[in-house]
C-alpha positions as a Markdown table, in Angstrom:
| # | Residue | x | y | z |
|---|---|---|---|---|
| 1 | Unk | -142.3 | -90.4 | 80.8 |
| 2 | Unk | -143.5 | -92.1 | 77.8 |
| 3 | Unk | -145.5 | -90.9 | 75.1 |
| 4 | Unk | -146.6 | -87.5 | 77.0 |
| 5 | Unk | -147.8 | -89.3 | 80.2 |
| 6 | Unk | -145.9 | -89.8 | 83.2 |
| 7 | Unk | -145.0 | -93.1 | 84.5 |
| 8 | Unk | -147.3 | -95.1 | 87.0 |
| 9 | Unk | -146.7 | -94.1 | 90.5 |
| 10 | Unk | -148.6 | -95.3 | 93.9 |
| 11 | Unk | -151.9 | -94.1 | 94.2 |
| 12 | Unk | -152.7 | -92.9 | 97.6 |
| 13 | Unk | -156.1 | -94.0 | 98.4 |
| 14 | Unk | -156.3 | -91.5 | 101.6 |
| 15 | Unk | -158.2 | -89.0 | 99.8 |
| 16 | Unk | -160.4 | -91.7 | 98.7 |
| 17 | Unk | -161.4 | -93.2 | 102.0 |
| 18 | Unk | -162.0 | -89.5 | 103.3 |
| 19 | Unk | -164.1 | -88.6 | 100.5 |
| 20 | Unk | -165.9 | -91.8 | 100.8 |
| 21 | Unk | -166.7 | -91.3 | 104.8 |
| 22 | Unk | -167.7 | -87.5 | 104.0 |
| 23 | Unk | -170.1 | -88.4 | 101.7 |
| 24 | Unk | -171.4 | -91.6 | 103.9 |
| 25 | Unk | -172.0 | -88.8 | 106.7 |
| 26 | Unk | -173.7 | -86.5 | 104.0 |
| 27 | Unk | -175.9 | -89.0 | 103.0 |
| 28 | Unk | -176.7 | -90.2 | 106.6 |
| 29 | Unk | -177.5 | -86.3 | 107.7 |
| 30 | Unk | -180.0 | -86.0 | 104.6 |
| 31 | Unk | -181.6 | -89.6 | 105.0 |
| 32 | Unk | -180.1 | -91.1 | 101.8 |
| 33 | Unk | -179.5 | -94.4 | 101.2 |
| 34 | Unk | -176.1 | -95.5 | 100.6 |
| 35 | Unk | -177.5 | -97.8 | 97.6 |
| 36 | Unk | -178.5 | -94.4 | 96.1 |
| 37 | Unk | -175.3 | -92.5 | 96.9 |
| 38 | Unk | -173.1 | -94.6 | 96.4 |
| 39 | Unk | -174.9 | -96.3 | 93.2 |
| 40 | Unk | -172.0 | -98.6 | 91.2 |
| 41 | Unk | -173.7 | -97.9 | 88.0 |
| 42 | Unk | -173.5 | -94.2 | 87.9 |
| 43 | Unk | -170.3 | -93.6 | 89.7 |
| 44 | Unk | -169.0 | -96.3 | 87.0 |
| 45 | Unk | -170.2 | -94.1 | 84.0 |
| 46 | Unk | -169.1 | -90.5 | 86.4 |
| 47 | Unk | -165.8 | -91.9 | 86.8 |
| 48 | Unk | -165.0 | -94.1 | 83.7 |
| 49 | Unk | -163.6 | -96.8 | 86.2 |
| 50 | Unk | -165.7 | -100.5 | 85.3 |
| 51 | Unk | -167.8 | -101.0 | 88.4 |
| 52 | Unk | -166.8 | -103.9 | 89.7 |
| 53 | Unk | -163.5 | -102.2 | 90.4 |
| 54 | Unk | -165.6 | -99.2 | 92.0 |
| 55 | Unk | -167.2 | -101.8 | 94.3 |
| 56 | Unk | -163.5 | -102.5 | 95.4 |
| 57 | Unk | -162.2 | -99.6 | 95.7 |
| 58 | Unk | -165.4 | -98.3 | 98.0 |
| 59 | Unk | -165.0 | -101.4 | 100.1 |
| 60 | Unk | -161.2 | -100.4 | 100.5 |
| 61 | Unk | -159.5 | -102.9 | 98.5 |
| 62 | Unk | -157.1 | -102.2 | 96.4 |
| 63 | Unk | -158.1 | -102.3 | 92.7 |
| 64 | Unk | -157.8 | -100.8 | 89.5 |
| 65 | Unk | -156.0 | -101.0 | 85.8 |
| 66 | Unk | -151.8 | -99.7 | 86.5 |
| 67 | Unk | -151.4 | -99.6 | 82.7 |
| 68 | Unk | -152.7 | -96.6 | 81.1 |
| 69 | Unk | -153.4 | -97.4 | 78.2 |
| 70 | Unk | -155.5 | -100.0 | 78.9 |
| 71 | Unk | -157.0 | -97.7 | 81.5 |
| 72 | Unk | -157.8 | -95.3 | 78.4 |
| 73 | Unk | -159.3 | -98.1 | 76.5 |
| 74 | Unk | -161.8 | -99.3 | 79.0 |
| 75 | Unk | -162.7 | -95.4 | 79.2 |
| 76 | Unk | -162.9 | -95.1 | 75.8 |
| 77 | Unk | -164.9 | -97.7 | 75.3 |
| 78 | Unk | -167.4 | -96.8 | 78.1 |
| 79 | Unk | -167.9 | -93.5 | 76.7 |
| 80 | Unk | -168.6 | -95.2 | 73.5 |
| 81 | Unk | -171.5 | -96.9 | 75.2 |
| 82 | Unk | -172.6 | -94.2 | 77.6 |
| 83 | Unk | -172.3 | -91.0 | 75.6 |
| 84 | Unk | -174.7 | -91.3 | 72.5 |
| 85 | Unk | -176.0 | -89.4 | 69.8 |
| 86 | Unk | -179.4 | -87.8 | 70.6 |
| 87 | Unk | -181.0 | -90.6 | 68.8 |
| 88 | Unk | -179.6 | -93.4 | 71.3 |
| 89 | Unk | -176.9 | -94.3 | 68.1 |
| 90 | Unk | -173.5 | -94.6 | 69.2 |
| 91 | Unk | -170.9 | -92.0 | 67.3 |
| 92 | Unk | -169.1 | -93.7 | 63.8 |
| 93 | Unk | -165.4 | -93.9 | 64.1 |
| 94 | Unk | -165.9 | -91.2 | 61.2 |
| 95 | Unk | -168.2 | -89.2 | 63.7 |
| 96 | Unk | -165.4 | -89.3 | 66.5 |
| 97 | Unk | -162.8 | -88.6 | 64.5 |
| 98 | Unk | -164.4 | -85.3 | 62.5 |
| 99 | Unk | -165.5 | -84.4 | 66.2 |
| 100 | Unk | -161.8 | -84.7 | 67.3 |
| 101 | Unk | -160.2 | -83.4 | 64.4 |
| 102 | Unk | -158.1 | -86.2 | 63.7 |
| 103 | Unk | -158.3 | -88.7 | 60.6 |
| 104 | Unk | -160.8 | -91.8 | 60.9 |
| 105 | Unk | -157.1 | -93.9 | 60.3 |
| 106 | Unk | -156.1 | -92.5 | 64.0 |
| 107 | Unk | -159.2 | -92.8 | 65.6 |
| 108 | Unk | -159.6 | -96.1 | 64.6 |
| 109 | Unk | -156.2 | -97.5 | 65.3 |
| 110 | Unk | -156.7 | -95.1 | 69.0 |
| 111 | Unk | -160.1 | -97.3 | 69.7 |
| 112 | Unk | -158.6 | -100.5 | 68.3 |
| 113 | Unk | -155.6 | -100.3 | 71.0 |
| 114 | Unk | -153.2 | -100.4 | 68.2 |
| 115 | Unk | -151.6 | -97.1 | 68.6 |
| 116 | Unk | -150.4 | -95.4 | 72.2 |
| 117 | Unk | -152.8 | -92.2 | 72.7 |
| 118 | Unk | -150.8 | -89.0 | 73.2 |
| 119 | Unk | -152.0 | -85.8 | 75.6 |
| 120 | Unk | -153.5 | -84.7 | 72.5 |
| 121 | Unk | -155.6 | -87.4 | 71.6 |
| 122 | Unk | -156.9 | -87.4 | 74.7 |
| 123 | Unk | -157.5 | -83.9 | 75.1 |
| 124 | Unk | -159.5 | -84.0 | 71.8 |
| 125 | Unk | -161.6 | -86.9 | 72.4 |
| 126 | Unk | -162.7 | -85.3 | 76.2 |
| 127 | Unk | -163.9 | -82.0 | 74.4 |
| 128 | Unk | -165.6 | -84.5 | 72.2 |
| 129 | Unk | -167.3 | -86.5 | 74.2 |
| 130 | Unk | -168.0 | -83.6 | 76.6 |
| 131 | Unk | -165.9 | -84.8 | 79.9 |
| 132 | Unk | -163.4 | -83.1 | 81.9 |
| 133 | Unk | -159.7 | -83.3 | 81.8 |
| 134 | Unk | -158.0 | -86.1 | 82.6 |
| 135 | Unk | -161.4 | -88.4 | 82.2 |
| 136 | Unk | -159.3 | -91.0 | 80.1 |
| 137 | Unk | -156.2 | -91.6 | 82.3 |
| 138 | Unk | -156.5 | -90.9 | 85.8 |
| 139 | Unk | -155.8 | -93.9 | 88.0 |
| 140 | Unk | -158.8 | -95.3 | 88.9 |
| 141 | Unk | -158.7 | -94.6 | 92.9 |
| 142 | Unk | -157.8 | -90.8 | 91.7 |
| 143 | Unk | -161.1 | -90.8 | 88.7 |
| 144 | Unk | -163.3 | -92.1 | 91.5 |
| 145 | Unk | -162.3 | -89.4 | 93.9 |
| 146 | Unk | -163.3 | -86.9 | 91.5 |
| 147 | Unk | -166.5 | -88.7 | 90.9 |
| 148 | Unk | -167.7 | -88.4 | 94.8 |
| 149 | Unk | -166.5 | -85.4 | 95.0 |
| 150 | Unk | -169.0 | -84.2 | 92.6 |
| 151 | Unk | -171.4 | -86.1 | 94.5 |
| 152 | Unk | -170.5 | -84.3 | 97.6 |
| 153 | Unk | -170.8 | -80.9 | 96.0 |
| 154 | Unk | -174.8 | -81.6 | 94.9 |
| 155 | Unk | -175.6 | -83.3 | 98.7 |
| 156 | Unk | -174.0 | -80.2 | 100.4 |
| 157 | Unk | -176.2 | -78.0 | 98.4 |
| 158 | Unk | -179.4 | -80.3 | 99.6 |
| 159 | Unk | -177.9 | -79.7 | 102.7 |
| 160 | Unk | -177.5 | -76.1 | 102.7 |
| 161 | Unk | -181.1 | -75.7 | 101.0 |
| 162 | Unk | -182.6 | -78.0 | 103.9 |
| 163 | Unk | -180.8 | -75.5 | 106.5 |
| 164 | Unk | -182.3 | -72.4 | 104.8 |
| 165 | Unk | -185.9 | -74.1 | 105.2 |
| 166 | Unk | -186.0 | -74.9 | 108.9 |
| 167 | Unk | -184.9 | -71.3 | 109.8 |
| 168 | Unk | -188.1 | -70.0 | 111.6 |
| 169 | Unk | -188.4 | -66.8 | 110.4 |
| 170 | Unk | -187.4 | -64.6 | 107.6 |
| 171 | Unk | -185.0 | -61.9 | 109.1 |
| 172 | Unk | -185.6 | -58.1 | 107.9 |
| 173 | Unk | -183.6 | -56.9 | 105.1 |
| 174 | Unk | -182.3 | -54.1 | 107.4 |
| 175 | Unk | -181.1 | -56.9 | 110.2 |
| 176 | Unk | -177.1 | -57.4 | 111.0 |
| 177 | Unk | -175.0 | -59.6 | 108.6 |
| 178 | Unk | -174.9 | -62.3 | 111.2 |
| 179 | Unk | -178.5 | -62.9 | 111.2 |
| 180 | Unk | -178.2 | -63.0 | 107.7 |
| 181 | Unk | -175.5 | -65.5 | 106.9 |
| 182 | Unk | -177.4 | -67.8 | 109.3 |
| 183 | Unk | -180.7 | -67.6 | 107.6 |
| 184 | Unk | -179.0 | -67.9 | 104.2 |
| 185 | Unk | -176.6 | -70.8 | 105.1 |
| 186 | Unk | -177.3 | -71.8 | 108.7 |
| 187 | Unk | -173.9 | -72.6 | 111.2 |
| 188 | Unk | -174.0 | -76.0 | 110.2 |
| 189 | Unk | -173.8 | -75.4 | 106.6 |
| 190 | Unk | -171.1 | -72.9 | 107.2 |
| 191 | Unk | -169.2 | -75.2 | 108.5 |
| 192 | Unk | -169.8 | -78.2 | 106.3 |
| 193 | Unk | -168.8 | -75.4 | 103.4 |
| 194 | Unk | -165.9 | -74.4 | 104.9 |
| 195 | Unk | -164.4 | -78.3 | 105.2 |
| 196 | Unk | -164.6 | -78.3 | 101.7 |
| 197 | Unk | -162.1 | -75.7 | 100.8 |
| 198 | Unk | -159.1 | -77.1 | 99.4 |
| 199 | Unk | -156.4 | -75.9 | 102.0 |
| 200 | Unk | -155.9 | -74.6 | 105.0 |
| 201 | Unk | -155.2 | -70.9 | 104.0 |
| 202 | Unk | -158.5 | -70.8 | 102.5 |
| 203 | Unk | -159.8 | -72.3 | 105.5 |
| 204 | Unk | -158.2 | -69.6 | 107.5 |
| 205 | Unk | -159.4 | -66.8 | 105.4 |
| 206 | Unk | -163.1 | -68.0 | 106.2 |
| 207 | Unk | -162.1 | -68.1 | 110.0 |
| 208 | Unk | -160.6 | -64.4 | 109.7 |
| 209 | Unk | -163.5 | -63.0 | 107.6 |
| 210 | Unk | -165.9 | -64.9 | 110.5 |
| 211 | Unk | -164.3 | -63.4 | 113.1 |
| 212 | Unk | -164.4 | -59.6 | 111.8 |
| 213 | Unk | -167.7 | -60.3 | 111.0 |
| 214 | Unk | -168.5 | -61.4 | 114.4 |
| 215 | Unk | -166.7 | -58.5 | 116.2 |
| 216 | Unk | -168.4 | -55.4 | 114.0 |
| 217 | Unk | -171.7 | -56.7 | 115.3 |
| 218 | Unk | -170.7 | -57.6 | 119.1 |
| 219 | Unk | -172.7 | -55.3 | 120.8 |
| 220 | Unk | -170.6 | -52.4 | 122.4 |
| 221 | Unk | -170.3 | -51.6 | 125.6 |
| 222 | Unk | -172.2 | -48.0 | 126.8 |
């Protein structure tokens, strides 16, 4: 581990290719195009990674910076251009630097290349520039991930609101908690939510909470 980071590993690019066919299928049930989806331009800025290495990357080549601090200068340098003042001016060196509560000699030499960021530079200049953790490091296959994950969040909740609008009618308010879910979410939205959870415990806590839920409204037998 050098300078608070750890050292470059493999990057699996398994989550990648799932998220990538997840979102392809998204897209394909809501009648996006995949120019729109997956847009190089705005996954580019979303992600930090330069878009001709997103075009890789989403044709399943491999691709991306293995150094990480060059990784953090391209980023840098992106939010530079991407993330402007309100009146279209990019931030001063002095601005950055005030904003990040470091000295305009560090942020210089930190947007220069001439001096190794730490955790903490990093840290501060993501709350400045208003990104999430890890927006200046992550290996690239890993910072585009993220970036289509997002994506995936906002098309499942087109495709949950879509669900809601072809239910036929509106059930009562006094009606079972089955009819319910299903007018709120629909069973294909259910299950599209639940594929998202993160592991399979959560997974089967959605399966056991279905399956009480289903049994206190089986009709009994008289």
């Amino acid at each position: 581990m050098t300078d608070g980071f750890p050292a470059p590993v493999p990057v699996a690019t398994a989550p990648l290719t799932a998220t990538v066919a997840r979102v392809a299928e998204l897209a394909d049930k809501l009648g996006r195009a995949h120019a729109e989806v997956f847009d190089l331009r705005r996954l580019s800025e979303a992600s930090g990674v330069p878009a001709d290495v997103v075009r890789a990357l989403l044709d399943g080549r491999p691709a991306g910076e293995p150094d990480v601090q060059a990784r953090f200068l391209q980023r840098l340098a992106l939010l530079r251009r991407t993330r402007v003042k309100p009146n279209g001016r990019r931030y001063t060196q002095q601005e950055i630097a005030d904003g990040a509560g470091m000295s305009r000699q560090q942020a210089g030499a930190l947007i220069n290349g001439d001096r190794r960021p730490t955790m903490e530079h990093c840290d501060a200049l993501q709350r400045f520039f208003g990104v999430h953790a890890g927006f200046l490091t992550a290996h690239d296959a890993d910072a585009l991930t993220d970036a289509l994950l997002r994506t995936e969040q906002q098309l499942l909740q087109d495709f949950a609101g879509r669900e809601r609008e072809t239910v036929p009618a509106q059930v009562p308010a006094g009606a079972d908690p089955l009819a319910r879910l299903l007018q709120d979410h629909g069973v294909r939205g259910i299950a599209w939510r639940a594929a998202q959870l993160p592991t399979d415990k959560h997974r089967d806590k959605v399966t056991e909470w279905l399956d009480m839920l289903l049994e206190s409204v089986k009709p009994t037998d008289s």
